[in-house]
C-alpha angles and dihedrals in degrees: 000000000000145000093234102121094196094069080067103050116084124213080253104051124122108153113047105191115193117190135209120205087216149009095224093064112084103185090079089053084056100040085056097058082052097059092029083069093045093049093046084059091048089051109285124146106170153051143188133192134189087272133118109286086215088050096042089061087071091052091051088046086059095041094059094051101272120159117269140084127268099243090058094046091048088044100040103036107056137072127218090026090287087142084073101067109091086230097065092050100053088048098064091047097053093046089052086051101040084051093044090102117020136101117261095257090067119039128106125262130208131212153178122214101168121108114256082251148111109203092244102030127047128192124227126276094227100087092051097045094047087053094059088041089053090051101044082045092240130160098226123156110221102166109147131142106265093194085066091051098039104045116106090240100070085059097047110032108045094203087064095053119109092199108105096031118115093265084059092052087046093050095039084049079052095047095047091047093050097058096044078047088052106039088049071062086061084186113157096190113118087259098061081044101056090037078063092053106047095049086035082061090039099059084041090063091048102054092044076055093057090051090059096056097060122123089232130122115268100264102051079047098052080042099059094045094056085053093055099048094049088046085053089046099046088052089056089048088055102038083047091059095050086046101056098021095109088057102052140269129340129231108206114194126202157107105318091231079064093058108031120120094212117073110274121228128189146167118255137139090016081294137120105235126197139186158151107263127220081256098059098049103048093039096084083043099061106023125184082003092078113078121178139194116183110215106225127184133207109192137010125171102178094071097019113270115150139207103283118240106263100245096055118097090256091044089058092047088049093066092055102062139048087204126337134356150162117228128169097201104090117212125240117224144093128307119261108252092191095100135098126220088245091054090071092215121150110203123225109257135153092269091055097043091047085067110048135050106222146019128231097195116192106197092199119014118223126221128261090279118063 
């Protein structure tokens, strides 16, 4: 038991991957900064959080000593209101200022590798695409109507999706003729590489258009959704690492079910959903070079999450630690039955514990605050 992050990092690891069991706890979100400041001693340089990659290039703008204000930043720069969470924020402003004097080589970056997404609601593909035409110089036209994209019910009623109508083959012809365009470019200066990632977004959201607009039932639907946005994610994970892996190793900070070997399930829609997590897929990729620590909780008051019982695999973490704590020896026992579907919160069982390589248990959460 310690919290002492380097007794979890092996000589080969490149991607550290640290879970939460749900986004409603803050104490996991504190404990990172924590270790975030103890890897960037060991080596780290940089860090990526369940946020929108496109987003995540205006955080890294700011933590590098770019113009602009922090509210902005926090308000601007992440996805699913994460900019809200007084972790986040602090965060950013430590990395600027840790970042305020040193040379380029060693400075901190920031990014997002999470789809532009929500599972049930999808942007439109115009922003991203007339990012990649301004910067190719075309004269392309991409006028479409965004609230027809971006309503909910073009995610959940097929019939209501634009995403397989004649505008979305058009925009989908434009995005494909713009990569080949850019990569006959073969550039390799941070404008070429945010023009990629821009259109690269841009295609992704067409084709989880085109999802939407199957003719399926709601939960092969859902299912397939959940798979899309993994795979996208997965991809990020992968193009970040070959992006920093000159500089040194890489935290990556999310929802367990995100980083998990082992496939991820969940309720939604009245359905049973299953799919193969970011973790999962990038896992055979990068080998020994993927490290994971599930972040697991005991006891939070402020959303109704009870003591464990003391046989279940929480209730045994919770009597080896006064607060917080990292273990690789991972308990045997049933799985708590104490939580409800809005908590978020994924329980500890077998499945979970087969696909990770440490725990970070939190005996009592603390709200959002410290």
């Amino acid at each position: 038991m310690s919290q002492d992050i380097r007794e979890f990092i092996s000589p080969f690891t490149e991607l550290l991957a640290f879970g939460e069991p749900t986004h409603l706890e803050h104490a996991h979100t504190w404990i990172r900064n924590e270790l975030f400041e103890q890897l960037a001693a060991q080596g780290f340089r940089s860090i990526t959080l369940e946020t929108c990659r496109i987003r995540g290039l205006l955080v890294d703008d700011y933590v590098q000593g770019g113009p602009g204000d922090l509210d902005t930043v926090m308000e601007e720069g992440f996805s699913h209101n994460f900019g809200r969470w007084p972790a986040n924020r602090e965060l950013v402003a430590w990395m600027r200022e840790y970042n305020a004097d040193k040379p380029a080589e060693e400075r901190l970056a920031f990014h997002g590798f999470d789809f532009q997404t929500e599972t049930t609601s999808a942007p439109s593909p115009r922003p991203y695409l007339e990012h990649a035409r301004d910067y190719l110089g075309e004269d392309v036209d991409l006028t479409i109507d965004d609230e027809t994209w971006g309503r909910d019910e073009a995610v959940l009623d097929f019939t209501k999706s634009p995403g397989q109508s004649e505008e979305a083959v058009r925009l989908r012809e434009i995005g494909t003729w713009m990569l080949k365009r850019l990569h006959q470019l073969k550039a390799t200066d941070d404008a070429w590489t945010r023009a990629e990632t821009h259109l690269t977004a841009a295609l992704s959201l067409l084709q989880y258009h085109w999802e939407c607009a199957e003719p399926n039932p709601l939960g092969v639907r859902l299912n397939r959704l959940c798979q899309m946005r993994d795979g996208v994610m997965a991809r990020n994970l992968l193009d970040i690492r070959r992006i920093e892996a000159g500089r040194g190793p890489t935290f990556v900070f999310a929802h367990n079910a995100h980083l998990q070997r082992t496939n991820s399930s969940m309720e939604m829609g009245g359905e049973r959903i299953e799919w193969f997590s970011a973790g999962a897929l990038v896992a055979p990729v990068l080998g020994d070079q993927y490290t994971v620590i599930a972040g697991t909780l005991g006891r939070n008051d402020t959303f109704g999450l009870g003591e464990p019982d003391k046989d279940t695999l929480e209730g045994q973490l919770q009597d080896l630690f006064t607060t917080w704590g990292m273990t690789d020896d991972k308990p045997q026992g049933p799985t708590r039955t104490d939580t409800k579907l809005e908590m978020g919160y994924f329980p500890l069982d077998q499945h979970l514990l087969a696909g990770v390589d440490a725990l970070l248990h939190v005996r009592v959460g603390r709200p959002v605050t410290r």
